[in-house]
C-alpha positions as CSV (number, residue, x, y, z in Angstrom):
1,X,57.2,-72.4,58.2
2,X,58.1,-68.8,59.5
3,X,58.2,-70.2,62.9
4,X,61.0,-72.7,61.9
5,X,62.8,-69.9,59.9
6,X,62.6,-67.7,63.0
7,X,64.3,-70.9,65.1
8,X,66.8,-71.1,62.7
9,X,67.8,-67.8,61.9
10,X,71.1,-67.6,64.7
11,X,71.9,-70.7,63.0
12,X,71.2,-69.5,59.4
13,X,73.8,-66.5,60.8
14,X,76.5,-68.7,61.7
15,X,76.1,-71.0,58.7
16,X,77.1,-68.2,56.1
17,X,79.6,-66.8,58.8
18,X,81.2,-69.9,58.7
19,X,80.7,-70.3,55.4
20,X,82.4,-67.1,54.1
21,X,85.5,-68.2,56.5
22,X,85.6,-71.6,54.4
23,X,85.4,-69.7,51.3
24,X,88.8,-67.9,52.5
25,X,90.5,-70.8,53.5
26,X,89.5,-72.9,50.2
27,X,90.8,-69.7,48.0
28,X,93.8,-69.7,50.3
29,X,94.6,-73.5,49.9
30,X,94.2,-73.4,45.9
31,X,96.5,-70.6,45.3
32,X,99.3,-71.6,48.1
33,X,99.1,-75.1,48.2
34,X,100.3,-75.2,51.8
35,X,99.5,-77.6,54.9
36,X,98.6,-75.0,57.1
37,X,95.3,-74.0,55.5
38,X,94.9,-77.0,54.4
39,X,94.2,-78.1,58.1
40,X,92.5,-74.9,59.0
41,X,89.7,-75.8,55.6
42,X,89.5,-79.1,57.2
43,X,88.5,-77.8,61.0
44,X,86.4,-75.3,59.3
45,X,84.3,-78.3,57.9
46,X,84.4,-79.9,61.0
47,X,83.0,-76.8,62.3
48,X,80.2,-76.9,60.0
49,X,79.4,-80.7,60.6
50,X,79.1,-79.8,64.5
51,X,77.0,-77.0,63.7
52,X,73.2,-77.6,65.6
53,X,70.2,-78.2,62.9
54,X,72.2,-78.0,59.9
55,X,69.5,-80.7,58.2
56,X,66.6,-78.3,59.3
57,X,68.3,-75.1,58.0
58,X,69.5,-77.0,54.7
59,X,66.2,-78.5,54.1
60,X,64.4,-75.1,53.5
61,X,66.6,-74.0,50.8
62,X,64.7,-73.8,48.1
63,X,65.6,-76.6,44.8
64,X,67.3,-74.6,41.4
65,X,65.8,-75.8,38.4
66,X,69.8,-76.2,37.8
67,X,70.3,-78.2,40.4
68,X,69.6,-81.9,40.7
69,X,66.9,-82.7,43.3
70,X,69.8,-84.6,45.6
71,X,72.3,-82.1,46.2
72,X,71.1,-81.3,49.8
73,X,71.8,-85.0,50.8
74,X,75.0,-85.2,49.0
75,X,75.9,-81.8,50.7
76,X,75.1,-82.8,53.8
77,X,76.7,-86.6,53.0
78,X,80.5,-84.2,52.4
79,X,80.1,-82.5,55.5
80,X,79.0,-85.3,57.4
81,X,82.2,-87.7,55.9
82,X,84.7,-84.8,55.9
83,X,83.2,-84.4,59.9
84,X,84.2,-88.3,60.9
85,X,87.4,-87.8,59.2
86,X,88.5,-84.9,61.2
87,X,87.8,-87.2,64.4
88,X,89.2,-90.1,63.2
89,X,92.5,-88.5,62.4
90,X,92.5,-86.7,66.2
91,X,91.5,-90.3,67.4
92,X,94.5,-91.8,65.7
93,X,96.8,-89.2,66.5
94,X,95.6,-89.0,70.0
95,X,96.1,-92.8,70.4
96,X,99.3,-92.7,68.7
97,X,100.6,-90.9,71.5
98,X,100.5,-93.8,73.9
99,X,101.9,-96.6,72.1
């Protein structure tokens, strides 16, 4: 197990790097309310759903006892949705441009 946490320790570092930078943006978006971060929150997901061996690094977090035994896969299910609809929308805009 150390050798996986050893593999996944520059990952681990930009996980909670861009983690904290969500953190802003999500702060930012509930107390201004404007479009602007709102898309910045959104690529920062995006981000995070790009990120290599997020499943690996997610999967040796340890389970709360407050925590129900699912919330990795229904992490993991938000970032991969919120991911697809990041590409989706640049897909549709993208295409929208040549019609």
């Amino acid at each position: 197990m150390s050798s996986l946490n050893n593999e996944l320790l520059p990952t681990s570092d930009e996980l909670l790097d861009r983690a904290r930078k969500l953190l802003k943006l999500i702060d930012s978006w509930v107390k201004y309310r404007i479009y602007t971060p709102l898309e910045e929150l959104v690529g920062g997901i995006h981000h995070i759903h790009q990120m290599r061996d997020i499943r690996a690094l997610i999967d040796i977090i340890p389970n709360c006892s407050d925590t129900s035994s699912s919330w990795k896969a229904h992490f993991l299910n938000m970032i991969r949705s919120q991911g697809i609809g990041k590409q989706l929308c640049f897909f549709t805009v993208w295409q929208r441009r040549f019609l």
